[in-house]
N, C-alpha and C positions, 0 to 999 in steps of 0.2 A: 931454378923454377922454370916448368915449361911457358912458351905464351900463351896458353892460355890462361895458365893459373895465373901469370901476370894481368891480363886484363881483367880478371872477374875480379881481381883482388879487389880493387878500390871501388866495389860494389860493398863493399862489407861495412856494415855499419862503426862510427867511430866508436861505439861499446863495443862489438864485437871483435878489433882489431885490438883493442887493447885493456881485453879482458882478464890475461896476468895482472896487468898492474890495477886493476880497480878491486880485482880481487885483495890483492894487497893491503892496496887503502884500506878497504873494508875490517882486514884482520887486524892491522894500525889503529882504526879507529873504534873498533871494537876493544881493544888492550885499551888504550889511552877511557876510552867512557868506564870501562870497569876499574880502572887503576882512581883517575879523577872526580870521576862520582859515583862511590863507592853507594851512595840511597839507590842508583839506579837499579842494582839486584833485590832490594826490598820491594821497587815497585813493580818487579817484572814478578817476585813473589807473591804479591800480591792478585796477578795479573792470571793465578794458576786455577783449572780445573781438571779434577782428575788427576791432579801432576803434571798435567801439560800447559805449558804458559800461551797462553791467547795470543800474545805476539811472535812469538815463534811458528806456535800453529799457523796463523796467517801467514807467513814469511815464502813458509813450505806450502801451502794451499794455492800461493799464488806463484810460487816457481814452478809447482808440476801442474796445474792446469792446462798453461800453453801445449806445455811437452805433449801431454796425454788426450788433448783438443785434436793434434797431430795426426795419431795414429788412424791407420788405414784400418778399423777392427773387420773390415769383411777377406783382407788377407791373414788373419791369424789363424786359420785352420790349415794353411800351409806350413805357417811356421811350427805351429804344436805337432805335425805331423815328421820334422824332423827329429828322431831319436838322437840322432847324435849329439844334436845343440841339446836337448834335452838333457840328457844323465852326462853330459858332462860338464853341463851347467851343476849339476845337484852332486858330483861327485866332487867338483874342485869348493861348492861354497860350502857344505856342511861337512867335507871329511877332509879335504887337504887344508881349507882355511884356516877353520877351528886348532888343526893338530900345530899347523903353521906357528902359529899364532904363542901355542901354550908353547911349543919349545922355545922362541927368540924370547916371552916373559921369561922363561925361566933360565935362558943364558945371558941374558942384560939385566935381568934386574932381580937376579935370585936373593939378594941381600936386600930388597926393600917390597917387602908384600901387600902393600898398600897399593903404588901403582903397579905392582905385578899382577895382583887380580882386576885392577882395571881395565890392561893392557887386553886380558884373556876375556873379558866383556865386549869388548870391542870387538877381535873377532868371532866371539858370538853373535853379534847382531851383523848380520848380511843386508847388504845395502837396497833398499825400496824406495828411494830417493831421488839423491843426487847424480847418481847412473844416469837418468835417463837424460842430463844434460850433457857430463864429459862423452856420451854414446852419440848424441845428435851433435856436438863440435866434431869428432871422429870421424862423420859418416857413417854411424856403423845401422844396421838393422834396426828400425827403429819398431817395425812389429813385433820383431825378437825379442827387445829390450822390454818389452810391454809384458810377453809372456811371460819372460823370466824374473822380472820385478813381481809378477804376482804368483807366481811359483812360490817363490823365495818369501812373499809376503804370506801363505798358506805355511809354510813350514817355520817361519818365524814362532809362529801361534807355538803349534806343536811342538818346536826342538829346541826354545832357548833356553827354557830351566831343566829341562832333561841334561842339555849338554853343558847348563853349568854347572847342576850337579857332580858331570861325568866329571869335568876338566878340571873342578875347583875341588874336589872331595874325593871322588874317587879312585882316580887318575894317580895324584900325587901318592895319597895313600899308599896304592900298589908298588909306586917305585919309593916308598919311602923316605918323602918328602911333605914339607907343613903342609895344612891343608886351611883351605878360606871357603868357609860354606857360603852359600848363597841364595836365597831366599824372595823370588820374587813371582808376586801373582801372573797368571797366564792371563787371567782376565787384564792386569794393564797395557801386557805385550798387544792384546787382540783389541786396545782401546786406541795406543799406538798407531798399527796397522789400520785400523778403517778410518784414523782423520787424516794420518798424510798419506794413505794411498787409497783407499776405499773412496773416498769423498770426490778427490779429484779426477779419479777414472772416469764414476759414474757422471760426476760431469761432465770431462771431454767425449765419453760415449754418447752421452744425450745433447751433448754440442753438434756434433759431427751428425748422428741420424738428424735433429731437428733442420739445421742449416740446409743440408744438405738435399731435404726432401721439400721445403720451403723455397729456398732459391737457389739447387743447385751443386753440383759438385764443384764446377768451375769459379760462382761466386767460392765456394767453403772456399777453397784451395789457393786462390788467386788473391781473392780481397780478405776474407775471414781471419786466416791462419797468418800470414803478413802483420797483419794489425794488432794479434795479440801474442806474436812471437820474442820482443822485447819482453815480457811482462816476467816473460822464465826468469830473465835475468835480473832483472829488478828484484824480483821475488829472493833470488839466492842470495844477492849483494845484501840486503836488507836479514835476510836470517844469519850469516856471517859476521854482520855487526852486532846483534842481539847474542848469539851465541858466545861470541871471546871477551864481549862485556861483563858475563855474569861471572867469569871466576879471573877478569883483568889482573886485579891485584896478584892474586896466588903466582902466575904464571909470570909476570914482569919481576915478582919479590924471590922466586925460586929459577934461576935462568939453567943453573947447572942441572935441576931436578930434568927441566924439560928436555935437556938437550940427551939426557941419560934415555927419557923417556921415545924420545926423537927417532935413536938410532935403532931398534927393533920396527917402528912403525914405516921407517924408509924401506929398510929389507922386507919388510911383509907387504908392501906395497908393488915395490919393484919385481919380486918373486911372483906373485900371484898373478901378476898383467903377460910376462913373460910367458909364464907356465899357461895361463888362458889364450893367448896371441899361440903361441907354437902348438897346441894342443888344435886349434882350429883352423891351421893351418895343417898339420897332417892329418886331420880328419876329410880335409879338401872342404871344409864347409865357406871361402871364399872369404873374401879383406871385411865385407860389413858384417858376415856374423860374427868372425875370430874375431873383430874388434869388439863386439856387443860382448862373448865370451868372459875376454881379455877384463873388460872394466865392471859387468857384473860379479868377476869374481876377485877383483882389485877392492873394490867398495867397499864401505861400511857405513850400516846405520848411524851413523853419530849420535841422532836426537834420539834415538831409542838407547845404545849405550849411557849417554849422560841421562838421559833420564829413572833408569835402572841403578844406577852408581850413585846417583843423589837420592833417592828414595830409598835404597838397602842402606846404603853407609852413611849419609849426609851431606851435603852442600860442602863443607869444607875439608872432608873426606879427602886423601889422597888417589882413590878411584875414581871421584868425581874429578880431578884433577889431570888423571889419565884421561878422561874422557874427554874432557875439553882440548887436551892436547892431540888427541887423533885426528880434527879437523884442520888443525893447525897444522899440519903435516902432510894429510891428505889433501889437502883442495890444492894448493903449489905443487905438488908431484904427481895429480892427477890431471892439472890441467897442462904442465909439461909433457905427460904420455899423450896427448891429444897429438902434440904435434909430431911426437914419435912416431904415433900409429900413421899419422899421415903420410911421414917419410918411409914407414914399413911398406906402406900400400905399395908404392913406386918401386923398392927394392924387392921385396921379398911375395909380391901377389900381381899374378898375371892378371891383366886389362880384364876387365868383367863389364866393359861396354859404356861406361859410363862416364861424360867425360867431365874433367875438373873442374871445369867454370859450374856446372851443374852441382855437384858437389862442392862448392863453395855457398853456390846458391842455393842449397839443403841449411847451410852451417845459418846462411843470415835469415832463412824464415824459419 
């Protein structure tokens, strides 16, 4: 560790130093509430509109707020203006993801098609989420992360039942293999999409103009965005626990299912960060876009897969099973890449001016 990243360190809040292990807890204590009180999924059932559960929704309204408060939106017409971060954002989520995705189901888990069409649901839903957190611990582009969250959230709409179509029916079909049709309204994907990212954009867009033309860029930035940059993470801790609470039991009572399920989700994870990290490095688009790259084509919607998988098959569905299991998998190996991408910057991407203490002090506001 250089000195300076020595001394900014212990500037980093005691959540943010030891955000692996709270995330932890959270998935611990998410198993353990779904395993031990089992009423607790009747009452988050209870708790649904639309199919989307009110505590959840909040969970995510209040993780990405901060994030999307953040954003600089009067530099986004530089960022949309790169083609490269563009189409190879839109070439790695909707064609290398997706294909990704259907071959490791169909070579781990060819013999159980219950979580095999799960697993291809997952990466169906491209991530409009949780990116814009493991992006801002990275350092990576955080205007980038914005564009390409709502890129991805426009093509969500459009491509998720086409491509489940493709991948669950037509796909197999050709190479003559079973096939899982799939069946879900574009009206919920696009009901999805504008409460956890519509709602909160608009808000942090209308945070940032108001503050900003009231008192200030230097208040926004200084005192504003400080004060409500814990809230990301509260927000995520708290939808983490909600989330591995509602299928606890399945996931604690079947350990061998998940760990089957585990091992395609590790190589699709690892595969697609690599493949986005090196891809934005020989394009030369520099350490904060390839990281931005790197993790919005690592990602996955979760809450839109588990929510698609319990509403086609059912709550105790073995894709809904799948589905619960991808968070489980991803948020430990995504918050590990954080710090890879960190050690990448140093090895593999020349100085781009900015120095580490300051980039630490990105990660704690």
């Amino acid at each position: 560790m250089s000195n300076q990243a020595a001394v900014a360190a212990p500037r980093l809040s005691t959540l943010d130093r030891w955000l692996p292990a709270w995330i932890g807890l959270a998935m611990v204590g998410g198993l353990a509430l779904g395993r031990f009180v089992p009423v607790l999924a009747d009452v988050l059932a209870r708790l649904e509109v639309a199919g989307i559960s009110l505590p959840i929704g909040l969970g995510l309204l209040v993780m990405m707020y901060p994030v999307l408060a953040k954003v600089r939106y009067d530099r986004l017409t530089a960022v949309t203006g790169d083609k490269r971060l563009l189409v190879s954002s839109l070439v790695l989520n909707w064609l290398v993801g997706p294909a990704l995705m259907f071959v490791l189901a169909w070579v781990f888990l060819a013999d159980l098609p219950e979580y095999r069409t799960g697993l291809i649901i997952v990466g169906l839903a491209r991530c409009i989420a949780m990116v814009v957190i493991w992006n801002d611990l990275a350092c990576g582009d955080r205007e980038a992360a914005a564009v390409l969250v709502a890129v991805n959230s426009v093509f969500q709409v459009v491509a998720f039942s086409l491509l489940g179509w493709f991948y669950l029916t037509v796909l197999p079909g050709w190479l003559g293999l079973d096939t899982q049709g799939l069946d879900v309204s574009v009206g919920q994907i696009a009901v999805n999409v504008l409460v956890f990212l519509g709602v909160p954009l608009v808000a942090g867009f209308a945070s940032r103009r108001i503050g900003e033309r009231t008192c200030g860029r230097e208040w926004y930035e200084e005192r504003f965005v400080p004060r409500i940059g814990p809230w990301a993470l509260y927000g995520l801790l708290f939808t983490i626990v909600l989330l591995f609470a509602l299928q606890g039991d399945a996931v604690t009572r079947h350990p061998l299912d998940v760990a089957r399920i585990a091992v395609p989700l590790l190589a699709y994870f690892a595969v697609m960060w690599g493949v986005g990290l090196a891809a934005g490095r020989t394009l030369g688009l520099g350490y904060a876009r390839s990281t931005t790259l790197a993790f919005t084509a690592a990602g996955n919607n979760f809450e839109l897969a588990i929510a698609v998988a319990i509403g086609t098959f059912g709550a105790t569905s073995g894709q809904a099973l799948a589905g619960v299991v991808g968070p489980l998998i991803e948020v430990p190996v995504l918050v590990g890449l954080v710090y890879v991408s960190l050690w990448a910057r140093r090895r593999w991407f020349p100085p781009d001016g900015s120095a580490p203490a300051r980039a630490v002090q990105e990660i704690r506001s």
